[in-house]
Backbone as numpy.savetxt, mean C-alpha at the origin, in Angstrom:
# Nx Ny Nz CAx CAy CAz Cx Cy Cz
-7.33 -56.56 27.96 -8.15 -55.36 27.96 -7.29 -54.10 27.96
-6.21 -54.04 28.67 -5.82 -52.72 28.77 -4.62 -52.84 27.42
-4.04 -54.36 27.09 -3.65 -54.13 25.34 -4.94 -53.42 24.47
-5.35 -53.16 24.23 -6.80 -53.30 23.47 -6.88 -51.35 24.02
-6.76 -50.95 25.04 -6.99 -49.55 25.32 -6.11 -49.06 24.76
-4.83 -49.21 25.45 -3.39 -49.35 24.75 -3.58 -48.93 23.15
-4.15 -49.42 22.52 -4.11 -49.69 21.13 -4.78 -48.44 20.84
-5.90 -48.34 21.40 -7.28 -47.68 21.03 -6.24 -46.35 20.95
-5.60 -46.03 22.41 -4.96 -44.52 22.64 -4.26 -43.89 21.39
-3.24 -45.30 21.20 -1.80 -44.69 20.53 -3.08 -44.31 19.19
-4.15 -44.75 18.68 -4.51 -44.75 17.47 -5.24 -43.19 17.29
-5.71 -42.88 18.56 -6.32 -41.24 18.15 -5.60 -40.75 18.57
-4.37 -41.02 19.60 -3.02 -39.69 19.23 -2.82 -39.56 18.24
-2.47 -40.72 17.30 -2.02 -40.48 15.76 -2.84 -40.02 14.80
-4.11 -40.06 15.27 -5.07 -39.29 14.22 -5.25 -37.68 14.53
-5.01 -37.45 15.83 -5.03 -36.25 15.91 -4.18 -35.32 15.64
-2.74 -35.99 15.63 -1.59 -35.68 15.52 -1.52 -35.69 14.01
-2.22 -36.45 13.42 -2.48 -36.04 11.78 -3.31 -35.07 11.54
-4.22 -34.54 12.08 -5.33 -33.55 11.96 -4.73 -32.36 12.54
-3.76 -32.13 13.14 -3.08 -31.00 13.77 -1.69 -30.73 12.63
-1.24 -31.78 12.08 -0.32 -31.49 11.25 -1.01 -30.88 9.60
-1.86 -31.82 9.55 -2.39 -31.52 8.41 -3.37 -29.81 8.37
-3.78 -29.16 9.63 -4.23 -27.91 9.80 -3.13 -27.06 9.47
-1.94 -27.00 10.23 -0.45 -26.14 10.04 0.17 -26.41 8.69
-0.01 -27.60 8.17 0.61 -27.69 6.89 0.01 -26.72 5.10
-1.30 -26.81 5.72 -2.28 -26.02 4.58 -2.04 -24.84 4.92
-1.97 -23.64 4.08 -2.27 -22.57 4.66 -3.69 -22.00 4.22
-3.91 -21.14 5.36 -5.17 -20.54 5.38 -5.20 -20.02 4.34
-6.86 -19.97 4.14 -7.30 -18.91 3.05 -7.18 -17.27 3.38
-6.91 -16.99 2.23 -6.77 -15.07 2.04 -7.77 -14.98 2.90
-7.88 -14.40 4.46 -9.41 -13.68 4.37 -9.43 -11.77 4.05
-9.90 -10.75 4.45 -10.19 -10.45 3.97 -9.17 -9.30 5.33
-9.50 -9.51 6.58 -8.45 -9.18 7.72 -6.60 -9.14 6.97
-7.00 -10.28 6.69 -5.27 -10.53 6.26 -4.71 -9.45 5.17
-5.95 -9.84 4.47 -5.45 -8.60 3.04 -5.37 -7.04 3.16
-5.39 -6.04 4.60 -5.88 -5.08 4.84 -7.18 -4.30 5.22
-7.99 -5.57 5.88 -9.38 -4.82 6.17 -10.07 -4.13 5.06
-9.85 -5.02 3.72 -10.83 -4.59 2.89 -9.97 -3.46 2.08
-8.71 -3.59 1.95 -7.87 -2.38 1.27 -7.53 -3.76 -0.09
-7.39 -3.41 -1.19 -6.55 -4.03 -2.26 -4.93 -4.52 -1.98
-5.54 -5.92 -2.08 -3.45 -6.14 -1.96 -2.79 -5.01 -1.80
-0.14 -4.08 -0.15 1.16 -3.15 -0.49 2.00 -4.05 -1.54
2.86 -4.45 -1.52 4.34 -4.29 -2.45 4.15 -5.84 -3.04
3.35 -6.92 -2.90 3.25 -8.02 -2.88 2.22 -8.93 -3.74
2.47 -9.66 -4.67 1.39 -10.26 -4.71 0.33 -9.64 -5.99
-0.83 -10.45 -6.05 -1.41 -9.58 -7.25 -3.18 -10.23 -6.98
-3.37 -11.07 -5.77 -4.47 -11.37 -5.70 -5.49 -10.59 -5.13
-6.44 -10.37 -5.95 -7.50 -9.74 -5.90 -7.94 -9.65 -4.00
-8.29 -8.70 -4.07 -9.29 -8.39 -2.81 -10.72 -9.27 -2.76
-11.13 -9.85 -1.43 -12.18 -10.81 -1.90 -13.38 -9.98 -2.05
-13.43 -8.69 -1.45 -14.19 -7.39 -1.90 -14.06 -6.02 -2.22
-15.17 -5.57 -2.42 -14.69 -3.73 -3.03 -13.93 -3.29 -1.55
-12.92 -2.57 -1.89 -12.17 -1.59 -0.79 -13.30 -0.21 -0.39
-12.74 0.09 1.02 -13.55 0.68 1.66 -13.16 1.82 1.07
-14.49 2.80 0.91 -14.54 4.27 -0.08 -14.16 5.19 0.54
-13.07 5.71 -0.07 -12.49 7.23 0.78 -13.11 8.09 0.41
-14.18 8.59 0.30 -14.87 9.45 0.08 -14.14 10.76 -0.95
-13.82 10.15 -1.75 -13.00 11.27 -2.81 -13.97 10.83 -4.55
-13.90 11.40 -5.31 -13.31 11.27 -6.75 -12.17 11.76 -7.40
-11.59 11.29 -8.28 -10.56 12.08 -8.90 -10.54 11.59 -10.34
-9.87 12.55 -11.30 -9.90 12.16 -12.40 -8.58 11.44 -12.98
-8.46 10.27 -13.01 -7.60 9.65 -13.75 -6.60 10.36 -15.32
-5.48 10.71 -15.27 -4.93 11.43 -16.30 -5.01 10.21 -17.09
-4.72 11.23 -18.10 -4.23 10.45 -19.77 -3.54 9.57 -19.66
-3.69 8.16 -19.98 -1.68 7.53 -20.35 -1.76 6.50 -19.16
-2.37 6.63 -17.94 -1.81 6.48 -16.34 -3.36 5.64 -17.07
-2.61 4.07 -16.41 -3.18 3.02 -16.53 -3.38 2.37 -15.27
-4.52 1.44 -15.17 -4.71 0.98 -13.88 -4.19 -0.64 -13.53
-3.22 -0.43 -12.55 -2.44 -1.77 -12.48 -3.05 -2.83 -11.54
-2.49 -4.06 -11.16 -3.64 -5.20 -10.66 -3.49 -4.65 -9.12
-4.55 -5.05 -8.49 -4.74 -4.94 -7.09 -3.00 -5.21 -6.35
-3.34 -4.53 -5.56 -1.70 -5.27 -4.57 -2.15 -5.00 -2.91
-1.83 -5.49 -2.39 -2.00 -5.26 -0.96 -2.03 -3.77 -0.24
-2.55 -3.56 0.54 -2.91 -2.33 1.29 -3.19 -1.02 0.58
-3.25 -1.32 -0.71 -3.83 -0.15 -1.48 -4.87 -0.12 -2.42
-5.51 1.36 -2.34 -6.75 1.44 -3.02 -6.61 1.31 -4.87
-5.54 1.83 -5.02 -5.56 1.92 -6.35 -4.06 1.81 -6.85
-2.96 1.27 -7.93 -2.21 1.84 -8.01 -2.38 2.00 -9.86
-1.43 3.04 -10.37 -1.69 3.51 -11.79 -0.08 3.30 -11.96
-0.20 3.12 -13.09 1.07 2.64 -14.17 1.43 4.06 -15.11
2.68 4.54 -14.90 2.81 5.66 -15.55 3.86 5.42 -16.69
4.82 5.07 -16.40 6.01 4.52 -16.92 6.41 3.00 -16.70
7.48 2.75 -17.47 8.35 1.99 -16.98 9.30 2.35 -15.69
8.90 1.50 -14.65 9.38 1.79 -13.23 8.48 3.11 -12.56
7.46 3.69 -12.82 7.17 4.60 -12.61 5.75 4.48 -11.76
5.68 4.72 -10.85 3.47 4.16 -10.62 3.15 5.18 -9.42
1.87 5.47 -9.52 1.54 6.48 -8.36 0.60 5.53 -7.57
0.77 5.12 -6.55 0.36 4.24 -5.27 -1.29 5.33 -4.71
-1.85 4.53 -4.45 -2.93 5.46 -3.77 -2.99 4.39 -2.74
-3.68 4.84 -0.92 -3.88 4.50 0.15 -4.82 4.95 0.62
-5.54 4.06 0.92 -6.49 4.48 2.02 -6.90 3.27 3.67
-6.55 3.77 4.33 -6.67 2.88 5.43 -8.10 2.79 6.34
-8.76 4.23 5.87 -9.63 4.31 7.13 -9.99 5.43 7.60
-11.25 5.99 8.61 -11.31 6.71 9.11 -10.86 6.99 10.35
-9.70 7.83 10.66 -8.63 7.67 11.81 -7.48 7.07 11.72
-7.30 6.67 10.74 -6.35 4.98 10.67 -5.51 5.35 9.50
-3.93 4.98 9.65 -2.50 5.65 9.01 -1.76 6.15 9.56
-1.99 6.79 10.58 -0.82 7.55 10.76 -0.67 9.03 11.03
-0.27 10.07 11.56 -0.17 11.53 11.11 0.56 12.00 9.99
0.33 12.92 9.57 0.90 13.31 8.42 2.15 13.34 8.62
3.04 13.88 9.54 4.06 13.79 9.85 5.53 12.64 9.68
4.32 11.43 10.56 4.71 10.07 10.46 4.79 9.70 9.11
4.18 9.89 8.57 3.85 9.33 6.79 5.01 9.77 5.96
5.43 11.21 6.27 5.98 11.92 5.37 7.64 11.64 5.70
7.80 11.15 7.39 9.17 10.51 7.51 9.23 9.28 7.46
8.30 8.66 7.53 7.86 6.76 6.75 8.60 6.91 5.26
8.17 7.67 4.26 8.43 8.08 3.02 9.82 8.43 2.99
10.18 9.47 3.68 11.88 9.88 3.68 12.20 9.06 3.99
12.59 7.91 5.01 13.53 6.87 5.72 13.27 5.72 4.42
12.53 5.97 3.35 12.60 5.10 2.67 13.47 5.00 1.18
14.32 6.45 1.31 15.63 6.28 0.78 16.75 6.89 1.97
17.95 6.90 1.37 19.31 6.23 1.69 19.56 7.65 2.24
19.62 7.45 3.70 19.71 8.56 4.67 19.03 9.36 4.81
17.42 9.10 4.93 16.26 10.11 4.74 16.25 11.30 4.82
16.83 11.54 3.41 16.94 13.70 3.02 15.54 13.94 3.57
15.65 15.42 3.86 14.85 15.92 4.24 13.93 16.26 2.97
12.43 16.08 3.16 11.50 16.82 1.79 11.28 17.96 1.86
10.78 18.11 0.78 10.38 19.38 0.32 8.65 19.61 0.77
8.28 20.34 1.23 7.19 20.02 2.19 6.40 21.60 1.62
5.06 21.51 1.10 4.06 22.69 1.01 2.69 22.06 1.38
1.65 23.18 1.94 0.25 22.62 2.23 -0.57 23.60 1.57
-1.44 23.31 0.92 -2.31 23.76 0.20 -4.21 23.37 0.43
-5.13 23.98 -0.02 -6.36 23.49 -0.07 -6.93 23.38 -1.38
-7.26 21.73 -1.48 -8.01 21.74 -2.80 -9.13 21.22 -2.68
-10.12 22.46 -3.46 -11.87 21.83 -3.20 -12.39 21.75 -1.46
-11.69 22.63 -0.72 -11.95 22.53 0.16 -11.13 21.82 1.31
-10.78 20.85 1.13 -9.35 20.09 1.38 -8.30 20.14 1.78
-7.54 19.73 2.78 -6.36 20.41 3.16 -5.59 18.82 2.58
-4.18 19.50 1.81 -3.51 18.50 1.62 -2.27 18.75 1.50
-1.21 18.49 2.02 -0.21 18.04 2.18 1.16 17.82 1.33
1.73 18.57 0.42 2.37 18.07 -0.53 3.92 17.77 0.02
4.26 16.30 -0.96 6.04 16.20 -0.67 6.37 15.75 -1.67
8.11 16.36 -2.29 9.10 15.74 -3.16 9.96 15.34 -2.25
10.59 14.21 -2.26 11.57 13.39 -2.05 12.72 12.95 -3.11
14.07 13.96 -3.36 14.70 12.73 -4.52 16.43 12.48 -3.26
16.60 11.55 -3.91 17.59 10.50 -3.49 17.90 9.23 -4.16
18.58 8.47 -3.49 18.79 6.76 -3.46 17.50 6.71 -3.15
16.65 5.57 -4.01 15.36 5.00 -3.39 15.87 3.54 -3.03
15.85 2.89 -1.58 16.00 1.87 -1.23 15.16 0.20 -1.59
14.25 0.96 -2.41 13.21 -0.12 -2.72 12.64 -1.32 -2.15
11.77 -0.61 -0.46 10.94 -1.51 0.21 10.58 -2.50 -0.24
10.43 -3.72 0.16 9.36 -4.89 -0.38 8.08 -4.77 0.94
7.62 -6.16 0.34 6.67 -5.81 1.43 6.83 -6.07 2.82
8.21 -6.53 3.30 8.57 -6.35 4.71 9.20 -5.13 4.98
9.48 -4.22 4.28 10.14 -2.75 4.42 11.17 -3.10 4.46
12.04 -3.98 3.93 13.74 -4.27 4.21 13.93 -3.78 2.13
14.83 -3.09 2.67 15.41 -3.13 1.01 15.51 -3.68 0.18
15.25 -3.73 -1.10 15.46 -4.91 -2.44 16.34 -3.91 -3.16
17.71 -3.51 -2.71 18.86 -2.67 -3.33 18.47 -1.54 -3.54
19.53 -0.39 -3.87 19.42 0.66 -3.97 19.05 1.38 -5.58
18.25 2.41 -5.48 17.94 3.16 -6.92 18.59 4.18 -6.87
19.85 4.93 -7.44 20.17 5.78 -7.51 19.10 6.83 -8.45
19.40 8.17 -7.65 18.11 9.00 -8.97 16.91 8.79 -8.73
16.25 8.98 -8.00 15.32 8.52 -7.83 13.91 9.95 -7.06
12.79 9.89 -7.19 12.08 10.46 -6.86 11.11 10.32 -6.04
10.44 10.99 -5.06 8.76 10.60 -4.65 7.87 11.64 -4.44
6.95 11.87 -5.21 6.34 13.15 -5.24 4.70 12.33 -4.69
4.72 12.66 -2.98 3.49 12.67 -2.54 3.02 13.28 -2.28
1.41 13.24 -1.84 0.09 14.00 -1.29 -0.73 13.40 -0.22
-0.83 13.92 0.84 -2.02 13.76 1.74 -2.64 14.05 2.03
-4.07 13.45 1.61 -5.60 14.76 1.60 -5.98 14.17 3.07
-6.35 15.43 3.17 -7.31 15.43 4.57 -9.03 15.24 3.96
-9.53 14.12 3.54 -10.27 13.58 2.91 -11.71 13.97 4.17
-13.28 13.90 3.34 -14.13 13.33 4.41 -14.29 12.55 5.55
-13.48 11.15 4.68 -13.58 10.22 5.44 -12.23 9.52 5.95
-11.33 10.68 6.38 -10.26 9.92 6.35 -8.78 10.55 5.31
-7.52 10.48 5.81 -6.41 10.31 4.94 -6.32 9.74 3.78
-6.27 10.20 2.71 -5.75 9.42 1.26 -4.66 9.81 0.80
-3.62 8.58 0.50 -2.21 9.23 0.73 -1.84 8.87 -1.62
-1.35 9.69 -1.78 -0.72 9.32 -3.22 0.56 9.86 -3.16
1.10 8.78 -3.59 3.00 8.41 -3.41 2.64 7.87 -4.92
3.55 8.91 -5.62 4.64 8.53 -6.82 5.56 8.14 -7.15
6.10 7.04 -7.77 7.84 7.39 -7.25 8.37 6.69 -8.70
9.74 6.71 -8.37 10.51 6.48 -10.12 11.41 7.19 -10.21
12.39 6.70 -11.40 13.42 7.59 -11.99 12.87 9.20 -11.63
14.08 10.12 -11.15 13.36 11.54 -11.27 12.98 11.74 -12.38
13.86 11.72 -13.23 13.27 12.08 -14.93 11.61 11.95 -15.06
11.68 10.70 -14.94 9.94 10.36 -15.54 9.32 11.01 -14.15
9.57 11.03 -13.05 8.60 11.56 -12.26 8.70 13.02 -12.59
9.18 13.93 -12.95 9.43 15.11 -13.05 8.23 15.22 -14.19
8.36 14.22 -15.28 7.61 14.80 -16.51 5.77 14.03 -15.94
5.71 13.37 -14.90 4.04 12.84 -14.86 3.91 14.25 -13.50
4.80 14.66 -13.30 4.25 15.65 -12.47 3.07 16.43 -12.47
2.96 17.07 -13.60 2.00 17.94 -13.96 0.72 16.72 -14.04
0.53 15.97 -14.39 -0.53 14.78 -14.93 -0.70 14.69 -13.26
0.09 14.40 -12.76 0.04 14.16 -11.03 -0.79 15.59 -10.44
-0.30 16.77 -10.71 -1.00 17.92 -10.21 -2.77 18.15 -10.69
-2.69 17.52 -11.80 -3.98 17.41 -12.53 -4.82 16.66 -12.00
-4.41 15.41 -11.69 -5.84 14.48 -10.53 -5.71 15.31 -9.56
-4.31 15.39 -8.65 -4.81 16.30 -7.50 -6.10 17.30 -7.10
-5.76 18.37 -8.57 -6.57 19.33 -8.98 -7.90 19.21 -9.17
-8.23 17.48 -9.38 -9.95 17.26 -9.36 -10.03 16.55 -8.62
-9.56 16.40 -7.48 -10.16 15.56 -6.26 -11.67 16.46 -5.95
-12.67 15.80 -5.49 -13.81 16.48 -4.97 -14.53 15.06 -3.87
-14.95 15.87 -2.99 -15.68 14.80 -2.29 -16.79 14.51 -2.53
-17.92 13.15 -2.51 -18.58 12.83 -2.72 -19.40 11.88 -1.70
């Protein structure tokens, strides 16, 4: 009898011990937490959001040329300007990102001895927003923020609206050259942000 228990034991340790291996071995599905609380795939990856991202209460008008690239993690939108070239849009939330401050030395520390930016604030449509150029070495974050080598020449011409509902951050970045010439195309969505 107690061979026979004996037996019984070792047999659902081992099944459980298969059902515990076999849980850790799969990985979970994307949920929706993981992907940014409903933000589009940062730096990683290309799988779709399992839903629409939460609405920053803006419109803007998409320039000429500036194409819309696949979802990526923690962002609302990003656009394809050039080769090497893309303007990132963010939106996290109402309350949620960061201060402007933080953002704008998040951005500097993200080339090679974080120069100081070039920093103006302006109101558009009502709007208070935030402008920065950054050029330097761009260190080229991945999506753990550790470097993927250095870009010499390099640019970041962002914005942070003080939105309805919240911060919406647009970071450009690229060769200066090409960022210098989508500049104006860059000042142009700025220029039609409106809330809605």
């Amino acid at each position: 009898m107690v061979r026979w228990i004996a037996l019984v034991m070792v047999i659902v340790v081992a099944a459980l011990g298969f059902v515990a291996w076999k849980q850790y071995a799969t990985p979970p599905a994307a949920s929706q937490s993981a992907m940014g609380g409903g933000m589009p795939p940062a730096d990683a990856g290309t799988m779709p959001p399992a839903e629409e991202p939460a609405d920053p209460g803006l419109h803007w008008t998409v320039p000429d040329g500036w194409r819309a690239g696949a979802p990526r993690m923690m962002r609302y939108a990003t656009y394809e300007i050039a080769q090497g070239t893309e303007c990132a849009v963010f939106y996290f939330g109402k309350g949620q990102g960061g201060s402007i401050d933080e953002n704008i030395d998040r951005w500097a520390g993200q080339f090679e001895g974080s120069p100081n930016p070039k920093r103006s604030v302006r109101t558009v449509n009502g709007m208070r927003m935030s402008r920065v150029r950054i050029d330097g070495t761009w260190t080229q974050p991945g999506t753990d923020m550790k470097s993927q080598g250095l870009q010499p020449g390099y640019r970041l011409e962002g914005a942070i609206v003080e939105g309805p509902q919240g911060m919406v951050f647009f970071k450009m970045t690229g060769d200066a050259g090409a960022v210098e010439a989508a500049t104006p195309a860059l000042e142009s969505l700025l220029s039609s942000l409106s809330a809605h």
